[in-house]
C-alpha positions as CSV (number, residue, x, y, z in Angstrom):
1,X,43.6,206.1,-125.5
2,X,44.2,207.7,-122.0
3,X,46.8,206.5,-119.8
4,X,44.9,204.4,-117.6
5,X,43.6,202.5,-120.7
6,X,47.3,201.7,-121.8
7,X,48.4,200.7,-118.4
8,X,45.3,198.4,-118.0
9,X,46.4,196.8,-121.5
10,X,49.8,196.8,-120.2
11,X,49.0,194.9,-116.8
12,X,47.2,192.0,-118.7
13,X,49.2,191.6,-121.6
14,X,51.8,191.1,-118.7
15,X,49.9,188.7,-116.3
16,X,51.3,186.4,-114.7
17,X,54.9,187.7,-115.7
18,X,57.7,188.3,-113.0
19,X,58.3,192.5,-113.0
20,X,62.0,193.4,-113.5
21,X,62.2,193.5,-109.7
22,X,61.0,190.2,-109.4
23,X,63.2,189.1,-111.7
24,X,66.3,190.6,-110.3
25,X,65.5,189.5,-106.9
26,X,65.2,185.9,-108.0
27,X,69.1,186.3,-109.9
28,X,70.1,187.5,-106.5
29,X,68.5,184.6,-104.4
30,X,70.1,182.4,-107.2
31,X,73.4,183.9,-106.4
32,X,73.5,184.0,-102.9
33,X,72.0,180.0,-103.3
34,X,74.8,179.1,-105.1
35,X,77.7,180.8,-102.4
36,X,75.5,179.3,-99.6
37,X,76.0,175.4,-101.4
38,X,79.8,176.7,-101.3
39,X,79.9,177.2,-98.1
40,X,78.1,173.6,-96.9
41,X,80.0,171.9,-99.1
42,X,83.3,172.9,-97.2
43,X,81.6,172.6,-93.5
44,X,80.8,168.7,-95.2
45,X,84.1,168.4,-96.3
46,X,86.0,169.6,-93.4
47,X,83.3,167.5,-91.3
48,X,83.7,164.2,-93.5
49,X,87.4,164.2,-93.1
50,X,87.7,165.7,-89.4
51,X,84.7,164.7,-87.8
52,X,83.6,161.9,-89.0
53,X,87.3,160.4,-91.1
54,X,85.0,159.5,-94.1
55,X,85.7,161.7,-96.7
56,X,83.4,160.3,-99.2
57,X,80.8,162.9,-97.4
58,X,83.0,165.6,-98.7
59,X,83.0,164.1,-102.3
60,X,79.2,163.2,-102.5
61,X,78.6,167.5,-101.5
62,X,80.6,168.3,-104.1
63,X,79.2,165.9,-106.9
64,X,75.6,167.3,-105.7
65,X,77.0,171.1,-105.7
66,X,79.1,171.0,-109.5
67,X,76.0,169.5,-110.8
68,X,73.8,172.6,-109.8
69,X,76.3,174.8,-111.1
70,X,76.6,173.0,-114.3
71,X,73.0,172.7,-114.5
72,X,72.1,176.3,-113.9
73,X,75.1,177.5,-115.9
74,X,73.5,175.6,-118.8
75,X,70.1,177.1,-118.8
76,X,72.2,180.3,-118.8
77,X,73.8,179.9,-121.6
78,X,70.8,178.6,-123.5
79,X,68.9,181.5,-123.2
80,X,71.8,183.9,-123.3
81,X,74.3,182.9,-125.3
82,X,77.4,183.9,-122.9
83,X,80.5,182.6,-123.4
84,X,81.4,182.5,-119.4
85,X,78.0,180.6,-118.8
86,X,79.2,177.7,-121.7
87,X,82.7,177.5,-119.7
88,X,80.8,177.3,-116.6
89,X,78.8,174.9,-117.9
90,X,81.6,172.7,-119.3
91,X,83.7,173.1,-115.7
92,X,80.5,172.3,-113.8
93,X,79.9,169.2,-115.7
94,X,84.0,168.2,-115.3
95,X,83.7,168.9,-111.6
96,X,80.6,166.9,-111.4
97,X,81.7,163.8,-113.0
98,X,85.2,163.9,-111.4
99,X,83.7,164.0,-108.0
100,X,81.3,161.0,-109.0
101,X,84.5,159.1,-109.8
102,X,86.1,159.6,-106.6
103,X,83.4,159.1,-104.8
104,X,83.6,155.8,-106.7
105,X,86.8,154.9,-106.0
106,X,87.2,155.8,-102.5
107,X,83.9,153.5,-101.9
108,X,85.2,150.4,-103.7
């Protein structure tokens, strides 16, 4: 077998799979997702209890943002059995639900 005929082997035992640059490109896209939801969630905040005086804007980003975090974090951990991703995963989840309550509570 020449080296053509292995990378032609190669290329479709490996269609339709992202390349290692695909695949670090999407961690990074990920990453920079995630500080991007950081950042709208303090505009929102700052904007629900400034702009607007109804802070349950600020809560509601917040909810929506820990739940993305705990999701993702999860599916981390599942496939790669860190131990930050599980305590990122609990935190998220925490976050998450504590922001749902008070979101709750300032609305009743």
């Amino acid at each position: 077998m020449n080296k053509e005929e292995i990378l032609a082997l190669s290329r479709k035992e490996n269609a339709g799979q992202a390349d290692e640059r695909e695949t670090q490109a999407l961690g990074l896209a990920a990453r920079v997702g995630i500080m991007g939801g950081v950042i709208a969630c303090v505009m929102l905040a700052f904007a629900g209890r400034v702009i607007f005086k109804n802070p349950e804007i600020g809560f509601a980003g917040w909810f929506v943002y820990f739940a993305i975090l705990g999701s993702r974090s999860l599916v981390l951990y599942k496939h790669l059995k860190k131990r930050g991703d599980l305590v990122w995963t609990i935190l998220g989840f925490l976050l998450a639900v504590f922001f749902a309550a008070m979101l709750v509570v300032v609305c009743l």
